[in-house]
C-alpha positions in Angstrom: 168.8 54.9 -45.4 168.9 55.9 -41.6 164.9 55.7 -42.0 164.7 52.4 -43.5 166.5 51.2 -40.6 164.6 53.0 -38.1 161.7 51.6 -39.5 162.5 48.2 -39.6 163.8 48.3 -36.0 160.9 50.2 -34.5 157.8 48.1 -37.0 156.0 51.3 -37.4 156.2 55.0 -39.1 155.6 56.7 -36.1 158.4 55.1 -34.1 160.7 55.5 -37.1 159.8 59.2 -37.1 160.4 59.7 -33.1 163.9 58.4 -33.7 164.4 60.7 -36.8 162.8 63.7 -34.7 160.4 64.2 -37.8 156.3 63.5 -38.3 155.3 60.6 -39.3 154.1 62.2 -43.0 157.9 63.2 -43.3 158.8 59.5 -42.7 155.3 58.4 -44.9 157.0 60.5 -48.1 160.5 59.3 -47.7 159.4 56.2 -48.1 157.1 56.4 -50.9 160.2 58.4 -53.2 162.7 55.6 -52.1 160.4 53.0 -53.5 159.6 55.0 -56.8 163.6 55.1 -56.9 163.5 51.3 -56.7 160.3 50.4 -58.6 159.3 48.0 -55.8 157.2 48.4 -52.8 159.9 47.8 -49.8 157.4 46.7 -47.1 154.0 45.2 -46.2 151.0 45.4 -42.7 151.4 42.4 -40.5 149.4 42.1 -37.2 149.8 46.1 -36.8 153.3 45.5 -37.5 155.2 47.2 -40.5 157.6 44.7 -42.1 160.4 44.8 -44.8 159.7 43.1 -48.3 162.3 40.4 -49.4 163.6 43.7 -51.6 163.3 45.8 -48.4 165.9 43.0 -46.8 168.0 43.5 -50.1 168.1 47.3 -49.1 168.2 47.2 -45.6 171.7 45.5 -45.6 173.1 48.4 -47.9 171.6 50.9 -45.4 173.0 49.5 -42.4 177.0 49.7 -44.0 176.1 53.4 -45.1 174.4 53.9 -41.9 177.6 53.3 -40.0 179.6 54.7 -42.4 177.8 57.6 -41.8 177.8 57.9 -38.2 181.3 56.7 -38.3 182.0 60.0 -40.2 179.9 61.9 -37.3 181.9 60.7 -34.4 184.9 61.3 -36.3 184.6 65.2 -36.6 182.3 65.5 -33.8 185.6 65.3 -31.6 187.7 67.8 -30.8 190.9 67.6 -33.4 194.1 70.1 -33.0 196.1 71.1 -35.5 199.9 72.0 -34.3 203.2 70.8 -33.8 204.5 68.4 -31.0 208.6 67.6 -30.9 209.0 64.1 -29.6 212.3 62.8 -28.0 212.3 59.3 -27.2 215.0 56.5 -25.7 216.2 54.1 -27.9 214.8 51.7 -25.6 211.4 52.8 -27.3 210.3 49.4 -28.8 209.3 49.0 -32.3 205.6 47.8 -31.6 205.2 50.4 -29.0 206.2 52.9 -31.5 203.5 51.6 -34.1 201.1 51.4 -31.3 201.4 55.3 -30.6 201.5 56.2 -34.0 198.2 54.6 -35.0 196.5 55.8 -32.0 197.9 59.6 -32.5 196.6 58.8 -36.2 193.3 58.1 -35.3 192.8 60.6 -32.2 194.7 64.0 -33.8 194.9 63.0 -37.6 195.8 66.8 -37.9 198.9 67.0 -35.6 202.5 67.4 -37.0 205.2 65.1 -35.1 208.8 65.8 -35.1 210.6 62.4 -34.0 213.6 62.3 -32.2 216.0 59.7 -31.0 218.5 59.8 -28.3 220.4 59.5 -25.2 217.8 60.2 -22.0 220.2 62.7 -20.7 220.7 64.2 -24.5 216.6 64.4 -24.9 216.8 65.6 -21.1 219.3 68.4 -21.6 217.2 69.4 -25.6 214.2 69.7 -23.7 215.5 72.2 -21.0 216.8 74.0 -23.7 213.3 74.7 -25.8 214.2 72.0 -28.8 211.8 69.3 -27.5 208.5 69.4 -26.2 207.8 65.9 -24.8 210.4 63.7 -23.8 210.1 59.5 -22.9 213.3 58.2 -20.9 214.9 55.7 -19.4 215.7 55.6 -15.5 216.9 52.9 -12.6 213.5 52.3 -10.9 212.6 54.7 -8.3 214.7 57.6 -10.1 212.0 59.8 -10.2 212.7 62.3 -12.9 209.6 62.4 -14.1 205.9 60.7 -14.8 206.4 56.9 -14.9 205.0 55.4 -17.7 205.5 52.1 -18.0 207.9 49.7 -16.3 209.5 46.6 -17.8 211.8 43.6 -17.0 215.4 43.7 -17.7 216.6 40.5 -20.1 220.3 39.3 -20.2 220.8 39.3 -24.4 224.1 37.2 -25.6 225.6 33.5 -25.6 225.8 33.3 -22.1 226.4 29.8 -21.6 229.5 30.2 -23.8 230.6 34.3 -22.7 229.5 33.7 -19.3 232.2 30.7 -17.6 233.8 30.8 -13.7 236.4 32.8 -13.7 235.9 34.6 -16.8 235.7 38.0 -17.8 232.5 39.2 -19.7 232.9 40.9 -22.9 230.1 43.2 -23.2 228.2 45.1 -25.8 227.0 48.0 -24.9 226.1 51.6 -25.6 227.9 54.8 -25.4 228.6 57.1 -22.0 226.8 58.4 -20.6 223.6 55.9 -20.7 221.3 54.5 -17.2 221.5 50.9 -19.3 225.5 50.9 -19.3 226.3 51.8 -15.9 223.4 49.5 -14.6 225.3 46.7 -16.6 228.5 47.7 -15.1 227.2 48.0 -11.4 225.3 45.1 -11.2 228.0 42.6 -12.4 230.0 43.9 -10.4 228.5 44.0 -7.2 227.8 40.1 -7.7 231.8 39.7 -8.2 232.0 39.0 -12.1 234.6 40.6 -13.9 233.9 42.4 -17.0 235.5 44.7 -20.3 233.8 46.2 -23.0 234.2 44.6 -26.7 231.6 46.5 -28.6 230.1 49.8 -28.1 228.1 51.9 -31.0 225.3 54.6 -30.4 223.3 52.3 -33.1 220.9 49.5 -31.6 221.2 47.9 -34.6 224.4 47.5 -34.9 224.6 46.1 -31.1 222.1 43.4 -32.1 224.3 42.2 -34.8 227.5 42.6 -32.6 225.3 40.2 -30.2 224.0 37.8 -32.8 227.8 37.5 -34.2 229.1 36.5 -30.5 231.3 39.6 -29.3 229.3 39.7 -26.0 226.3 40.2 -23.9 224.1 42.9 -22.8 220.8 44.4 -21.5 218.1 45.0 -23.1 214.2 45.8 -21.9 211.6 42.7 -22.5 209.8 43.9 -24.4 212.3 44.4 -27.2 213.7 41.5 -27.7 210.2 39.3 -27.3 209.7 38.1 -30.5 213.0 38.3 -31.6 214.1 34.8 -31.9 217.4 35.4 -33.7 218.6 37.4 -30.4 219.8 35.1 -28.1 218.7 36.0 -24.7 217.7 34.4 -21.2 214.9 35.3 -19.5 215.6 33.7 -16.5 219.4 32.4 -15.9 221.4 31.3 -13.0 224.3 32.0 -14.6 224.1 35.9 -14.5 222.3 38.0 -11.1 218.6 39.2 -11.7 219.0 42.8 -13.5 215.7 44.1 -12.1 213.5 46.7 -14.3 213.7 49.5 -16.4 211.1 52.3 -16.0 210.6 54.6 -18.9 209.2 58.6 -18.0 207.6 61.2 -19.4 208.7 65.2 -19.1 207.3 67.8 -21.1 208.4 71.2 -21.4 206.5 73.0 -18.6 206.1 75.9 -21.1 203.8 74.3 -23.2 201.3 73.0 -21.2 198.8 73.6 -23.4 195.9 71.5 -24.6 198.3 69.9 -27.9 200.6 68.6 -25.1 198.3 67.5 -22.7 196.4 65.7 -25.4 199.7 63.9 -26.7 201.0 62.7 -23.2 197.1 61.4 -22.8 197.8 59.5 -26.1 201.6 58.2 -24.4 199.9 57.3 -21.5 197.1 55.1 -22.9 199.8 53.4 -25.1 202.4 52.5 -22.8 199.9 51.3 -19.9 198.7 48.8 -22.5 199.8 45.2 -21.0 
């Protein structure tokens, strides 16, 4: 197959035989057994040109699909794959297409690597991966925090009935995650260094369970962009006058400094390319 091709892109047997890296008698008797296997002569001489037979056409467009198939198959265990174990820790802010994306691309890059998944609190994951129980951890920080490689940064959206939670004189009831979390004391500082006042009405470690509690009305929260885009059964504001400008979460990457190995490094490569997507 890979000859026929070469042959009908080069229009002569000795240029399909300096692309094969064989003589050109190699390429003559190839040719002469695939068109025994066919029964039908597969090309014809014009103008000191070789040139493909309407069967040769029928042929040529099943060799160029197992021709790519083929060197599809060649690039795909020409790279370097490692098998091995990598324990994941990652924020709940984490969203669920960025999860997909780095699952497909670790699929295609290390189809041979175990993952361990893990969920959590940024100072829990923090605190595991100290301890030896996590190998690579993506968390959540204030901007400018600096506890480890930034990732990827994203826009903080207000998420609730705002125009009917959020009145003069009012206090906010919020929905929020458990202590200790960077997302609720950021929610706590900034309304109240812009003088709102403020209690808690819902809290649950479950991020499901605060997008129902903010889809049924018990209060507003904070949530990353790119999380609730899409979501068009989660009330939220990207831009409001009602509320003060939350600014940005970043997310991070640590990894336990002893496994710096090749499996790591390859993973946070994988992490990196993913969350630097726009």
């Amino acid at each position: 197959m890979h000859m026929l091709v070469y042959l009908h892109e080069e229009g002569s047997i000795s240029g399909a035989a300096k692309c094969l890296h064989l003589t050109q008698q190699a390429v003559s008797a190839q040719l002469k057994r695939l068109e025994e296997m066919v029964g039908r002569p597969l090309v014809c001489r014009q103008n000191q040109r070789i040139e493909l037979t309407p069967d040769g056409e029928v042929i040529l467009l099943a060799a160029r699909k197992m021709v790519d198939i083929a060197n599809r198959i060649r690039y795909q265990f020409s790279n370097t794959t490692l098998d091995g174990l990598v324990r994941f820790g990652f924020t709940q802010g984490f969203s669920l297409p960025m999860l997909f994306a780095l699952l497909s691309e670790l699929r295609r890059v290390q189809p041979r690597l175990e993952v361990r998944w893990e969920t959590g609190r940024t100072s829990q994951l923090l605190a595991k991966l100290e301890a030896g129980g996590l190998d690579v951890v993506l968390g959540a920080q204030a901007d400018g925090n600096a506890q480890g490689e930034v990732m990827r940064r994203e826009r903080l959206v207000w998420v609730g009935d705002l125009h009917h939670l959020v009145r003069p004189g009012m206090t906010i009831p919020l929905v929020v995650l458990p202590a200790p979390t960077f997302i609720r004391e950021h929610i706590f500082d900034t309304l109240s260094s812009a003088g709102h006042k403020w209690t808690v009405h819902f809290e649950s470690d479950d991020p499901a369970s605060l997008r129902t509690a903010i889809r049924s009305g018990w209060g507003i929260s904070l949530f990353n962009e790119e999380t609730v885009l899409g979501d068009f059964t989660l009330p939220h504001a990207m831009e409001t006058t009602l509320l003060p400008f939350p600014g940005h979460v970043e997310f991070f990457m640590r990894y336990n400094p002893l496994r710096n190995d090749a499996l790591i490094r390859s993973f946070a490569t994988v992490l990196r390319k993913v969350l630097n997507r726009p």
